[in-house]
ZADO-1210 file (C-alpha; in nm, 4 decimals, padded with zeros to 6 digits):
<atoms>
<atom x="03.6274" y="-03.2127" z="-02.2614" code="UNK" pos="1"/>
<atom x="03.3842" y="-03.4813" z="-02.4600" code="UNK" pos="2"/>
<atom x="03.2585" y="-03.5956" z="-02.1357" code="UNK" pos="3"/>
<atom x="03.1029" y="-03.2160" z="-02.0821" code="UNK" pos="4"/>
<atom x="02.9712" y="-03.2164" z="-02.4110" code="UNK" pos="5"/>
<atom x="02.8503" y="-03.5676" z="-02.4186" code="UNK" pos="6"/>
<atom x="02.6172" y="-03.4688" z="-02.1060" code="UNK" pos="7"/>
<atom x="02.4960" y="-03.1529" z="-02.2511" code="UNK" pos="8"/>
<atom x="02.4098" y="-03.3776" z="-02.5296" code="UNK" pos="9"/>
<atom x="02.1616" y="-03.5612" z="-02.3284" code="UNK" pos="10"/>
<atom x="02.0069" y="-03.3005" z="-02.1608" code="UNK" pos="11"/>
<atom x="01.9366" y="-03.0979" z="-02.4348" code="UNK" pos="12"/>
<atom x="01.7767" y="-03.4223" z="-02.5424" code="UNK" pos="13"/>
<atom x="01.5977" y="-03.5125" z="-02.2869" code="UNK" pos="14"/>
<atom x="01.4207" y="-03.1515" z="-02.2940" code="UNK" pos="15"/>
<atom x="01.3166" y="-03.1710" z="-02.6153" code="UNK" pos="16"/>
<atom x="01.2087" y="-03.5507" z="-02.5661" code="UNK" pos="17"/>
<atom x="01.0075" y="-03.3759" z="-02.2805" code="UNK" pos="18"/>
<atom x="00.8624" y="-03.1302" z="-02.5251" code="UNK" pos="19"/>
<atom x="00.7962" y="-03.3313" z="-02.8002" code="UNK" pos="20"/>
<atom x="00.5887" y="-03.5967" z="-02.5356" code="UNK" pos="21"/>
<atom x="00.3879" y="-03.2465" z="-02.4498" code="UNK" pos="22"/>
<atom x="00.3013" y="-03.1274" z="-02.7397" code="UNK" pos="23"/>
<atom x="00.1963" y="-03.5532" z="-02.8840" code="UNK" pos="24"/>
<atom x="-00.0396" y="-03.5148" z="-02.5766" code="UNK" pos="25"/>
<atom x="-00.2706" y="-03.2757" z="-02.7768" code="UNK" pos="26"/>
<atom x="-00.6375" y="-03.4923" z="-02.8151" code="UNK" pos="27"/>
<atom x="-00.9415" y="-03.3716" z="-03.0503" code="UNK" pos="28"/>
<atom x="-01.2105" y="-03.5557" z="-02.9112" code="UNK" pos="29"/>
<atom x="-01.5131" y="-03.5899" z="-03.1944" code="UNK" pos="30"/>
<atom x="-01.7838" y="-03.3655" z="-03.0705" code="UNK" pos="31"/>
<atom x="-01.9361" y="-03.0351" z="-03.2305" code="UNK" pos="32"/>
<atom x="-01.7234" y="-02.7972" z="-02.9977" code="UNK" pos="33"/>
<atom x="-01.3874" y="-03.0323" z="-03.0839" code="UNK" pos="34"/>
<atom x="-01.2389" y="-03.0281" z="-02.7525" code="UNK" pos="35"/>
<atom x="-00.9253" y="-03.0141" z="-02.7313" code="UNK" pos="36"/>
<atom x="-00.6737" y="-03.1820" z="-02.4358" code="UNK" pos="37"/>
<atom x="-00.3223" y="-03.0673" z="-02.3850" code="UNK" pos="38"/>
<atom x="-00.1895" y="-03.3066" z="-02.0602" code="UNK" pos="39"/>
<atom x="00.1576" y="-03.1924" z="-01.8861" code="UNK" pos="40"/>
<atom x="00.3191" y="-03.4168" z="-01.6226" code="UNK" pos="41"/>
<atom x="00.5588" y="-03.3068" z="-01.3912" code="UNK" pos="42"/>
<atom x="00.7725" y="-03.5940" z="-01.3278" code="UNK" pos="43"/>
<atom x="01.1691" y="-03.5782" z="-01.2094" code="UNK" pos="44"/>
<atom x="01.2912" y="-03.4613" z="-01.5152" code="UNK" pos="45"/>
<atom x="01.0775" y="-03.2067" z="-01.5952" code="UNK" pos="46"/>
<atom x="00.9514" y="-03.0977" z="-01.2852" code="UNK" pos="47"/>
<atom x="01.1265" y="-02.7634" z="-01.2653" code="UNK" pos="48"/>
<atom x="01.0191" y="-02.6899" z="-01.6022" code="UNK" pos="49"/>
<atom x="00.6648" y="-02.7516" z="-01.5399" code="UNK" pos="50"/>
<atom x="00.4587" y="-02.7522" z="-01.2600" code="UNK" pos="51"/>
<atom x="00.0776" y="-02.7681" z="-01.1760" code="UNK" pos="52"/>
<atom x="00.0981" y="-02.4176" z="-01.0363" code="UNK" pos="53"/>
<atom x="00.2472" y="-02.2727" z="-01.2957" code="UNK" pos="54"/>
<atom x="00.0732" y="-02.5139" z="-01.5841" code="UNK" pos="55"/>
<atom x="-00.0567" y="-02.4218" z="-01.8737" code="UNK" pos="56"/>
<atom x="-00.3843" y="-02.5512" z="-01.7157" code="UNK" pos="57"/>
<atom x="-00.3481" y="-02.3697" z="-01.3926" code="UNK" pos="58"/>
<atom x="-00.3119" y="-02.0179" z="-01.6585" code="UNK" pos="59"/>
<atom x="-00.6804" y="-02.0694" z="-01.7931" code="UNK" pos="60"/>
<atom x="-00.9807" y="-01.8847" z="-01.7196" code="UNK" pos="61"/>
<atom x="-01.0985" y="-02.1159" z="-01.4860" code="UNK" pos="62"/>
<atom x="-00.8542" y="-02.4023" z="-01.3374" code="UNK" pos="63"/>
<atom x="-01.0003" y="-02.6696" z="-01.0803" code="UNK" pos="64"/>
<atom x="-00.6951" y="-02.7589" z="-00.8710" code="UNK" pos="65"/>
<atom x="-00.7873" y="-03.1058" z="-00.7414" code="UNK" pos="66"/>
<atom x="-00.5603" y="-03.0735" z="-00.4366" code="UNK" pos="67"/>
<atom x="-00.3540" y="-03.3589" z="-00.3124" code="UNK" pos="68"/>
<atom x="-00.4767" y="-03.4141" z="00.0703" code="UNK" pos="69"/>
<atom x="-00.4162" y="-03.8100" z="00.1690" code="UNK" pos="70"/>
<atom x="-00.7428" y="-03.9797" z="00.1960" code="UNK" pos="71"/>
<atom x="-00.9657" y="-03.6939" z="00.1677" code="UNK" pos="72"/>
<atom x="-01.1346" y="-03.3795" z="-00.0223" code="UNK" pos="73"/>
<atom x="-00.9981" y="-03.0515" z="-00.1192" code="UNK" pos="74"/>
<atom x="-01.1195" y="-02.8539" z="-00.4240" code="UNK" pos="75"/>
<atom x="-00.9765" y="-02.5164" z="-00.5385" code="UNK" pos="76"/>
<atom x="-01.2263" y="-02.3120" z="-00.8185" code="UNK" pos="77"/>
<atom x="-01.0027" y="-02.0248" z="-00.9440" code="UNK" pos="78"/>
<atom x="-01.1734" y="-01.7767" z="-01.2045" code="UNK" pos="79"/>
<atom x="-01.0093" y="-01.4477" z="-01.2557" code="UNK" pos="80"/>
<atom x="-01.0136" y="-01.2945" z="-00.9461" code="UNK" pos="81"/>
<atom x="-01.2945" y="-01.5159" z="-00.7727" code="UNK" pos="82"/>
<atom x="-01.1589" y="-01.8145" z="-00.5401" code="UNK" pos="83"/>
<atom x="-01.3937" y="-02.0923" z="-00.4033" code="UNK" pos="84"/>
<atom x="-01.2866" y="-02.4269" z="-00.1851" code="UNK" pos="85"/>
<atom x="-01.4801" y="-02.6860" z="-00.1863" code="UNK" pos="86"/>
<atom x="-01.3686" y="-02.9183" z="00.1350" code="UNK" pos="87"/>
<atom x="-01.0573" y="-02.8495" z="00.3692" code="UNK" pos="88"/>
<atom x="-00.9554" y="-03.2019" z="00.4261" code="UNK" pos="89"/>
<atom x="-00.8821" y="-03.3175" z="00.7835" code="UNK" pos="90"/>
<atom x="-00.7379" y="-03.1348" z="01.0248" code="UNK" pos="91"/>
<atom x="-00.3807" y="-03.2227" z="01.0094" code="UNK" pos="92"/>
<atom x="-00.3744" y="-03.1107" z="00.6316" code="UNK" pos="93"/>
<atom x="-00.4946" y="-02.7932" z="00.6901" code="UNK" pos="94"/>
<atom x="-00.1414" y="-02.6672" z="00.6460" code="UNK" pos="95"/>
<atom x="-00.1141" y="-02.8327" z="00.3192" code="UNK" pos="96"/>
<atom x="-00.4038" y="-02.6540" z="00.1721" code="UNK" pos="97"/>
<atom x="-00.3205" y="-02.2741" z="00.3107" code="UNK" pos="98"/>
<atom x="00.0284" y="-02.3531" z="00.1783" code="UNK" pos="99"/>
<atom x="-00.1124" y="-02.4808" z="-00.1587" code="UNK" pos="100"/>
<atom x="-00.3463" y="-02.1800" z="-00.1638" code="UNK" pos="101"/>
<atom x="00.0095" y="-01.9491" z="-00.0467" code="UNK" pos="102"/>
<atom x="00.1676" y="-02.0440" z="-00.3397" code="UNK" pos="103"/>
<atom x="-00.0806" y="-01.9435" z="-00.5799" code="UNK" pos="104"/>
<atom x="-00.0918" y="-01.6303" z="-00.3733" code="UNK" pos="105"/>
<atom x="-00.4720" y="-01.6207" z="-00.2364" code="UNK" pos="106"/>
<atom x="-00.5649" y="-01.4493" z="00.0394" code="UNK" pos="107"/>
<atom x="-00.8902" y="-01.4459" z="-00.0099" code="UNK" pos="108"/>
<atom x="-01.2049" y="-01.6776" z="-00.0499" code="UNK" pos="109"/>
<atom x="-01.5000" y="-01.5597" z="-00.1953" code="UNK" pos="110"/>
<atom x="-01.6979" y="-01.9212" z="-00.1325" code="UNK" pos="111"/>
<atom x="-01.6382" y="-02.1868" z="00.1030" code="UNK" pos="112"/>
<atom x="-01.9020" y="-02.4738" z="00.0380" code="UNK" pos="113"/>
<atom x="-01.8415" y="-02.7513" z="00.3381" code="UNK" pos="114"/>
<atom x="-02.0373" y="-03.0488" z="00.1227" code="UNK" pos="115"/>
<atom x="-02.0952" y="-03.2803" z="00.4918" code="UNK" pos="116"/>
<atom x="-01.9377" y="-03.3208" z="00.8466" code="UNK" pos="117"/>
<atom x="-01.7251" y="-03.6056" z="00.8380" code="UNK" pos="118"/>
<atom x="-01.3466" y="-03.5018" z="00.8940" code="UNK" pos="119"/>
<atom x="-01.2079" y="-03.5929" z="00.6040" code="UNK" pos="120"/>
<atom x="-01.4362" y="-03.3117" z="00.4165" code="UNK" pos="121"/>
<atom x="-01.4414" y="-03.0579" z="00.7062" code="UNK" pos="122"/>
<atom x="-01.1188" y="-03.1530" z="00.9906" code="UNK" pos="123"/>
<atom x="-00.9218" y="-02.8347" z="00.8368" code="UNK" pos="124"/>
<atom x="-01.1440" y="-02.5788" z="00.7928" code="UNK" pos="125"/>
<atom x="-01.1378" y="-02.4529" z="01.1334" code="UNK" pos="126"/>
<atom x="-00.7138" y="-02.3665" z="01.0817" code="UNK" pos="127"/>
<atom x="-00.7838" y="-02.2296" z="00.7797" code="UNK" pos="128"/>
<atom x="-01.0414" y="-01.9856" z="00.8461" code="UNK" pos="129"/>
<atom x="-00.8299" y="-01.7874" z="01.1119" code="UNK" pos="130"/>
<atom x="-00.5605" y="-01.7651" z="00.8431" code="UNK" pos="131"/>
<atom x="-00.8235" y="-01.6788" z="00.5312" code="UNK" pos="132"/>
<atom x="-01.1538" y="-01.5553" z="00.6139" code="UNK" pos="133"/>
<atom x="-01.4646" y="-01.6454" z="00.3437" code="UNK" pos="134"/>
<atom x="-01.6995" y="-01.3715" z="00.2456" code="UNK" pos="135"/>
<atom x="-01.9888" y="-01.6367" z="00.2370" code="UNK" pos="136"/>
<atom x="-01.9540" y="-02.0098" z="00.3956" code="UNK" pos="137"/>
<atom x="-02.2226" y="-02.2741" z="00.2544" code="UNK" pos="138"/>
<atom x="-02.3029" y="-02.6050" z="00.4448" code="UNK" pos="139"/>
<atom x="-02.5778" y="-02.9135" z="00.4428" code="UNK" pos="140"/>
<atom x="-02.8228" y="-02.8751" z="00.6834" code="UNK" pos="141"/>
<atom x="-02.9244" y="-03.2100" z="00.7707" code="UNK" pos="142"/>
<atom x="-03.1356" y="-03.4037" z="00.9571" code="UNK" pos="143"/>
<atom x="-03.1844" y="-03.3477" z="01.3528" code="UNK" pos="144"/>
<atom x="-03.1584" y="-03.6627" z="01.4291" code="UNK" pos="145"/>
<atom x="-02.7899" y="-03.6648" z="01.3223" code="UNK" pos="146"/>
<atom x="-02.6055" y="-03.5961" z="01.6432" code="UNK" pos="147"/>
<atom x="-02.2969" y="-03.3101" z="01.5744" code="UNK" pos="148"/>
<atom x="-01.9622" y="-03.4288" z="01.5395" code="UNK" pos="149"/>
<atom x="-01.6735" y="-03.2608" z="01.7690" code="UNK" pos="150"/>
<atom x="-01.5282" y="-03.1525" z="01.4349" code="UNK" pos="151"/>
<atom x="-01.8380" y="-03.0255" z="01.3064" code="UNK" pos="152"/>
<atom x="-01.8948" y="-02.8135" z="01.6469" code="UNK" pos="153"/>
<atom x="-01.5516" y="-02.6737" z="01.6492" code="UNK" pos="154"/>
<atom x="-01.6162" y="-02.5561" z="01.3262" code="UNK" pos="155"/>
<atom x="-01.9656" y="-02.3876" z="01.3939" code="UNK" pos="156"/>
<atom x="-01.8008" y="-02.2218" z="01.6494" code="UNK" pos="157"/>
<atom x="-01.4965" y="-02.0871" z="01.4695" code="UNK" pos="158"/>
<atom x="-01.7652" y="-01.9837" z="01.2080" code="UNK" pos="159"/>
<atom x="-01.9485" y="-01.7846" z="01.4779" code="UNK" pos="160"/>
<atom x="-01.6092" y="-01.6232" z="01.6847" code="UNK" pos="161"/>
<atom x="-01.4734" y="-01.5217" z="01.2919" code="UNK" pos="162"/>
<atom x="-01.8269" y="-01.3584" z="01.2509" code="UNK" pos="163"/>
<atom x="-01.8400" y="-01.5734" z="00.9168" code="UNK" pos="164"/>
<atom x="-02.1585" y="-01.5061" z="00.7132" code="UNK" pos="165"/>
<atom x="-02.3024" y="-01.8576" z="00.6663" code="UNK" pos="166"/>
<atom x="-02.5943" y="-02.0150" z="00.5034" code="UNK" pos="167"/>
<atom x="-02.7073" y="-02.3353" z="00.4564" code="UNK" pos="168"/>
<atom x="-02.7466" y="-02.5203" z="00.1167" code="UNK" pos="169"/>
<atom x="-03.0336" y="-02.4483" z="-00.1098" code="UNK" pos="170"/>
<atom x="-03.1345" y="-02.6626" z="-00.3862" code="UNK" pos="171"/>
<atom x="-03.0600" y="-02.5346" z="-00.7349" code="UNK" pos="172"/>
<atom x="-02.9780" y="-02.2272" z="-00.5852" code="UNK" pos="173"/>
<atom x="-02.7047" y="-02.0574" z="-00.8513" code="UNK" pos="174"/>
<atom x="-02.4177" y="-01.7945" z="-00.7809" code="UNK" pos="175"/>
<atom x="-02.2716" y="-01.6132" z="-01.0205" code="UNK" pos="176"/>
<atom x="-01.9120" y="-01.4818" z="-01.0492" code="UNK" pos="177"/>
<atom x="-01.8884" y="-01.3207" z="-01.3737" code="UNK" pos="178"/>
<atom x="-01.9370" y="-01.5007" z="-01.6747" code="UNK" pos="179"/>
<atom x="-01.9040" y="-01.8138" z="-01.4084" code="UNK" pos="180"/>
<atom x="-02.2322" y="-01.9940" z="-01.2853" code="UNK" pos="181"/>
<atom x="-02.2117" y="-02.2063" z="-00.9579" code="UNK" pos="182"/>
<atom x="-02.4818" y="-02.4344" z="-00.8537" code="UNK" pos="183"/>
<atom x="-02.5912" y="-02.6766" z="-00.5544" code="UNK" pos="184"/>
<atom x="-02.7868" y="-02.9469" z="-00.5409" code="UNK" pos="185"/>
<atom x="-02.8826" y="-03.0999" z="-00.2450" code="UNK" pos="186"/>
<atom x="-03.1242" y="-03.4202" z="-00.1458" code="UNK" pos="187"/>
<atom x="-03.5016" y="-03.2950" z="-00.0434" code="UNK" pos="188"/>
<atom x="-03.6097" y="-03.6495" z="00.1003" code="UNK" pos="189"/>
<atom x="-03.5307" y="-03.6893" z="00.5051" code="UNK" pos="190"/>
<atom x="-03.1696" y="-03.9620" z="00.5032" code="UNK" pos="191"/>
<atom x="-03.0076" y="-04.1470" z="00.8177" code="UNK" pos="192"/>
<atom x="-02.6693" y="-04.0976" z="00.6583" code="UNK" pos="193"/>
<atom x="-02.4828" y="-03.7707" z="00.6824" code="UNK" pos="194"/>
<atom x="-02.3166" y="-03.8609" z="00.3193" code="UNK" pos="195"/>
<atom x="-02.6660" y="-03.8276" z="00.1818" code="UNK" pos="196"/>
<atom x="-02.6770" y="-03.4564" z="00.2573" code="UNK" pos="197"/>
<atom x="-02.3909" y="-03.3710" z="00.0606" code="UNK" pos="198"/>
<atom x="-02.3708" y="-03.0725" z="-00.1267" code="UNK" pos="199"/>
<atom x="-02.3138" y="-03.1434" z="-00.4672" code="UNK" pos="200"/>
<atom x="-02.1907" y="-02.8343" z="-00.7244" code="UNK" pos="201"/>
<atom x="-02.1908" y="-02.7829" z="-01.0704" code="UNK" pos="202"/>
<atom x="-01.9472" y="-02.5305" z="-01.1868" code="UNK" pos="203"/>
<atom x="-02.0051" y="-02.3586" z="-01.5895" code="UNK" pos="204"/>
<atom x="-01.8124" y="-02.1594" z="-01.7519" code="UNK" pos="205"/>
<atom x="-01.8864" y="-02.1234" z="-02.1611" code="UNK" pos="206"/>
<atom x="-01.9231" y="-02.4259" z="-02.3088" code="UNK" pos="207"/>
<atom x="-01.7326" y="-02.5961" z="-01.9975" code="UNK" pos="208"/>
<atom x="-01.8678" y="-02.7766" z="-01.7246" code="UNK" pos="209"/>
<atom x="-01.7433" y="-02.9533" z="-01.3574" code="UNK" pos="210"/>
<atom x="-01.9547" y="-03.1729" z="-01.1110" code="UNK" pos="211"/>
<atom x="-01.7916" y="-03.2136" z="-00.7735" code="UNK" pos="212"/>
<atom x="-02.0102" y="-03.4831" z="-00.5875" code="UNK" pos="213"/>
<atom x="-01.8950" y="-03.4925" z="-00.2041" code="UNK" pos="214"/>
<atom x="-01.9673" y="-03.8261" z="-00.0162" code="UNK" pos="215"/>
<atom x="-02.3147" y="-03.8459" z="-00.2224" code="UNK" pos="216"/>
<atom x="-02.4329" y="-04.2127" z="-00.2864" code="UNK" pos="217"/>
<atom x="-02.6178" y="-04.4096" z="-00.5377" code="UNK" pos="218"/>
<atom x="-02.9479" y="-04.3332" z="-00.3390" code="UNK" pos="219"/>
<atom x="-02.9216" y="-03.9181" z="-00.4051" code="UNK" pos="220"/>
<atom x="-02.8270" y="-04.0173" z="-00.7587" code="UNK" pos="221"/>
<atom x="-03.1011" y="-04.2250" z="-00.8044" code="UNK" pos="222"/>
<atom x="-03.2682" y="-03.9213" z="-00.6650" code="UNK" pos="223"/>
<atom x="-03.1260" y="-03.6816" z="-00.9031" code="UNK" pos="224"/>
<atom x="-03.1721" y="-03.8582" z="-01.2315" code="UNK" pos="225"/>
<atom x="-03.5069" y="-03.9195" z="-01.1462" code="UNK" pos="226"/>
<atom x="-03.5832" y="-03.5533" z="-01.0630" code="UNK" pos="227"/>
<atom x="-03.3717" y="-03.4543" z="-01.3886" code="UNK" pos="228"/>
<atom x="-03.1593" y="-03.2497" z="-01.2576" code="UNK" pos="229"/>
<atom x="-02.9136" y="-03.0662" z="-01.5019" code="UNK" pos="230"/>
<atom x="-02.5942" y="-03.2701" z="-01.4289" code="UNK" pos="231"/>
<atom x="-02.4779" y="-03.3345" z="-01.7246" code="UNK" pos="232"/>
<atom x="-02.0621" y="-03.2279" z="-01.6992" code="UNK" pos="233"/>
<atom x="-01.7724" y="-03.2958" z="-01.8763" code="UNK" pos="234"/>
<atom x="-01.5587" y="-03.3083" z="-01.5612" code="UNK" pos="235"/>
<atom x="-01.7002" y="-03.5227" z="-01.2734" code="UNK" pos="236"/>
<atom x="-01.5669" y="-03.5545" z="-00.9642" code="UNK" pos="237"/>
<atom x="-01.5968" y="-03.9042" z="-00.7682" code="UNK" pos="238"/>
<atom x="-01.8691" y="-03.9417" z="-00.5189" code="UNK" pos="239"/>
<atom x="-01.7136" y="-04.0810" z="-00.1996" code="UNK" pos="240"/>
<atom x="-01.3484" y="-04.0985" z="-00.3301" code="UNK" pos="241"/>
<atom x="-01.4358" y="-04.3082" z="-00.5737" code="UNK" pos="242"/>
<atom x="-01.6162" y="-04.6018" z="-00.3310" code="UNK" pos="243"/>
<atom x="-01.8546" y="-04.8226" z="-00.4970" code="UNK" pos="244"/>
<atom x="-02.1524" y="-04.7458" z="-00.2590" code="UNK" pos="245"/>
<atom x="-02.1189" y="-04.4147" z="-00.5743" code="UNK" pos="246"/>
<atom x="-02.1248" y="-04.3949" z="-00.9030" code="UNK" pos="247"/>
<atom x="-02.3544" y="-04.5901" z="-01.0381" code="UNK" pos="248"/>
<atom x="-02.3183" y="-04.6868" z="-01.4293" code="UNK" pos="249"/>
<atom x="-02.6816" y="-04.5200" z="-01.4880" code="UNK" pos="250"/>
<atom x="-02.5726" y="-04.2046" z="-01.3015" code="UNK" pos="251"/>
<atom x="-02.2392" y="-04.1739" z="-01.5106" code="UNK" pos="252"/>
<atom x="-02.4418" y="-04.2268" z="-01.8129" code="UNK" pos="253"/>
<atom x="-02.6548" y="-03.9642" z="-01.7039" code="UNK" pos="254"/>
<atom x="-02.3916" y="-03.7140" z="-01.6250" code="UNK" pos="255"/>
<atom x="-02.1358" y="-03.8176" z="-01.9331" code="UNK" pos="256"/>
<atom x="-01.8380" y="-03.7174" z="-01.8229" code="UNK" pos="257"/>
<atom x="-01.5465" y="-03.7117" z="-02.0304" code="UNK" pos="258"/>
<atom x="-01.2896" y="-03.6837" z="-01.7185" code="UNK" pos="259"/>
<atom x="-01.3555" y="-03.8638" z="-01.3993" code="UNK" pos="260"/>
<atom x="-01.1240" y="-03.7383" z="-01.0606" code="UNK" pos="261"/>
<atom x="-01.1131" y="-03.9870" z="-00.7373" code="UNK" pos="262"/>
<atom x="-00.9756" y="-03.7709" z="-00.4905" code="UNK" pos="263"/>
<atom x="-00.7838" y="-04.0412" z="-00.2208" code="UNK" pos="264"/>
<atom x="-00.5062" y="-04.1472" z="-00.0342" code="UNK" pos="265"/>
<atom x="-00.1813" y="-04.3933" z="-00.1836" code="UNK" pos="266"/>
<atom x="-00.3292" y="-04.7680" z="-00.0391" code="UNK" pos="267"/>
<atom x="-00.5907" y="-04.6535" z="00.1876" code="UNK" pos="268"/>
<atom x="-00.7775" y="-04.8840" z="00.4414" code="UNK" pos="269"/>
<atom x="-01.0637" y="-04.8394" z="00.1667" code="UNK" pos="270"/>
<atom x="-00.9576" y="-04.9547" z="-00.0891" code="UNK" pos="271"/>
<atom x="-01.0800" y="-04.6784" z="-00.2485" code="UNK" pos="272"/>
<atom x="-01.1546" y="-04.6412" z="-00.6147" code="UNK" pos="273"/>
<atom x="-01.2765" y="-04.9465" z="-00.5981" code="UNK" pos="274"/>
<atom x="-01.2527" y="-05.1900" z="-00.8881" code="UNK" pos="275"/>
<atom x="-01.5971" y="-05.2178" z="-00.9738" code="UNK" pos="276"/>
<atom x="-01.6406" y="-04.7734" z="-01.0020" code="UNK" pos="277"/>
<atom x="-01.2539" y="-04.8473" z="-01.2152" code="UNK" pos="278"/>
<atom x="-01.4637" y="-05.1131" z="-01.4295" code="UNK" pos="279"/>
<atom x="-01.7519" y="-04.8748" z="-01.5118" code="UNK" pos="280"/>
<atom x="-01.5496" y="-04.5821" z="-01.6083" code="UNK" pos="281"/>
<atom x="-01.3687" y="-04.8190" z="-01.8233" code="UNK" pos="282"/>
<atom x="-01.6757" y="-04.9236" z="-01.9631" code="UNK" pos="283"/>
<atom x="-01.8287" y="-04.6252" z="-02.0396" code="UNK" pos="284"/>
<atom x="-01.4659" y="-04.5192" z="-02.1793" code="UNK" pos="285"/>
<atom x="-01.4115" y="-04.2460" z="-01.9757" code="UNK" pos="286"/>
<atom x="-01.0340" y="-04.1299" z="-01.8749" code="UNK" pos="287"/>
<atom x="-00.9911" y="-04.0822" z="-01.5213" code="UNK" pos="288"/>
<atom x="-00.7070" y="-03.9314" z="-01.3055" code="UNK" pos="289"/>
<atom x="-00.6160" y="-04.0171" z="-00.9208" code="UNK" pos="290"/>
<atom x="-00.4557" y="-03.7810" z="-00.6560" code="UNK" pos="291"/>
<atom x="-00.2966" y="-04.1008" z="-00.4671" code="UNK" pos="292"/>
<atom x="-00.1066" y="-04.1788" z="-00.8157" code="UNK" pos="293"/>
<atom x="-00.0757" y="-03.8315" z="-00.9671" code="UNK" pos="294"/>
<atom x="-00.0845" y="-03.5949" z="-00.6520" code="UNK" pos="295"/>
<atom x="-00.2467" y="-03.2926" z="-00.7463" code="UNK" pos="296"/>
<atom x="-00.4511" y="-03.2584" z="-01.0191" code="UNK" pos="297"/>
<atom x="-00.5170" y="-02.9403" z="-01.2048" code="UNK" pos="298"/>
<atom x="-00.7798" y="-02.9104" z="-01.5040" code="UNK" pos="299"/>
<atom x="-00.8144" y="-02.5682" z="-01.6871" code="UNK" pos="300"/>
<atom x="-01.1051" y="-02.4321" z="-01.9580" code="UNK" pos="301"/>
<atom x="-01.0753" y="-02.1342" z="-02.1627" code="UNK" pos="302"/>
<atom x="-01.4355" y="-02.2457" z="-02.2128" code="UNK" pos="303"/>
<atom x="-01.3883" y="-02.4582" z="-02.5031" code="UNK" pos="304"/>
<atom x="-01.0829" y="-02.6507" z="-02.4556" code="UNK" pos="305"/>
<atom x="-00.9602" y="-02.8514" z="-02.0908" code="UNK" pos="306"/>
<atom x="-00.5799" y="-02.8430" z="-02.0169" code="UNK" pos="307"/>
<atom x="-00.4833" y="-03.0452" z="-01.7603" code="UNK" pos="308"/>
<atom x="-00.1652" y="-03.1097" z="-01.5081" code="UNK" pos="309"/>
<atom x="-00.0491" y="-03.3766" z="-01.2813" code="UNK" pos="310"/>
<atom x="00.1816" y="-03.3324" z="-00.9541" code="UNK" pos="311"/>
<atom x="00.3728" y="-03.6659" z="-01.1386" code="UNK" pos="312"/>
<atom x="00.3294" y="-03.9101" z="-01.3700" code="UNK" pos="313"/>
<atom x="00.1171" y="-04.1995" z="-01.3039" code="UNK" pos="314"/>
<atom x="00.3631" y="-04.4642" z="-01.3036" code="UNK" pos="315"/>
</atoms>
């Protein structure tokens, strides 16, 4: 009977070793709004306990779910009852998103903002739409001289059989959705590249604020800084999955984010984040989390504090 006993033992300790390394994960950082950081992992002993779906992050007012898609982009924007998605990943992980979005049981988008036409960004939007329709679908609108994708057309026409109300991007244009302000950004000088028309939002809620960049590169954020554009965010998320053709050290300095997210796949033919973006955030002393080492990422606001949840540990 001691061997029963003797096990029990350890798993009552190991739950309240689990505990006790949630609650010591409780940061002040020294500003005038002290903001406050409570960060839950979900690793193999504690994953049925917690979960980023069920997080204490994911329960806030407004939860970014930073969703785990290979080498690509997906972005969830819950508030209340309002639902946006940034990016649908490529094609073949269109499944993976409806199912994420299933299981937080959404039915319904109120936004869909396509930020550019490469695959990666766009591939599974056309799946998804048949299964959840948008009220309103945002995209670039880009050069002529950029010849259409087979992706991009497939989509267009999905948009236009679904009888999808679309517009394109607008520049500082903002949405509301309750106390929630959303807000795009886009180039206004002609580009060759299709990254450069990226739509790039801002998302604020209270004192709380998220910066989700697309594939934009150093030249729009050259762009941007010099036009002083209100980018300043607490969360920022990676330009170009973290590539070094983004994120300059004057543009992170210029937004002054206190969380950095490089959305990309586990020992992709990138190399993506690349060491010199890793060496700047490092720099600048900004914490930064990875969906190829952490899977899914969720950070929550209640407005004044961010909670935040990873699929598993980075280890």
């Amino acid at each position: 009977m001691s061997k029963p006993k003797s096990k029990n033992k350890k798993i009552v300790a190991s739950v309240l070793a689990a505990v006790v390394l949630i609650i010591s994960a409780i940061f002040t950082f020294g500003s005038k709004n002290q903001w406050k950081t409570l960060i839950a992992y979900t690793d193999d002993e504690t994953a049925s306990a917690v979960s980023v779906q069920s997080s204490e992050a994911a329960k806030q007012d407004l939860s970014v779910h930073y969703i785990d898609v290979d080498q690509g982009d997906s972005t969830l924007i819950c508030f209340g009852e309002y639902h946006i998605l940034i990016d649908c990943a490529k094609k073949a992980y269109a499944d993976n998103v409806y199912s994420y979005l299933d299981s937080l049981e959404i039915d319904k988008l109120d936004m869909v903002i396509a930020t550019h036409p490469d695959s990666d960004h766009i591939g599974g939007f056309a799946d998804l739409l048949y299964k959840i329709k948008p009220d309103l679908y945002v995209l670039p609108q880009m050069s002529a001289d950029i010849k259409k994708t087979q992706t991009e057309l497939t989509l267009l026409n999905t948009l236009k059989t679904l009888k999808v109300k679309t517009e394109y991007a607008v520049n500082e244009k903002v949405y509301t959705f309750g106390d929630m302000k959303l807000t795009t950004f886009i180039t206004e000088k002609p580009q060759t590249d299709k990254n450069e028309y990226s739509v790039v939002t801002k998302v604020e809620y209270k004192n709380a604020s998220y910066l989700f960049m697309g594939d934009a590169s150093k030249t729009v954020e050259k762009e941007f800084v010099k036009q002083k554009y209100p980018l300043k965010s607490d969360i920022l998320k990676a330009g170009h999955h973290g590539s070094s053709k983004s994120s300059s050290s004057k543009f992170i300095k210029y937004v002054k984010p206190r969380y950095c997210v490089f959305s990309c796949g586990l020992d992709n033919d990138y190399g993506h984040p690349h060491s010199e973006v890793l060496q700047i955030m490092k720099k600048q002393k900004i914490d930064y989390f990875r969906t190829d080492l952490q899977g899914t990422i969720v950070i929550g606001t209640d407005g004044n504090r961010y909670f935040t949840a990873t699929e598993k540990n980075n280890t």
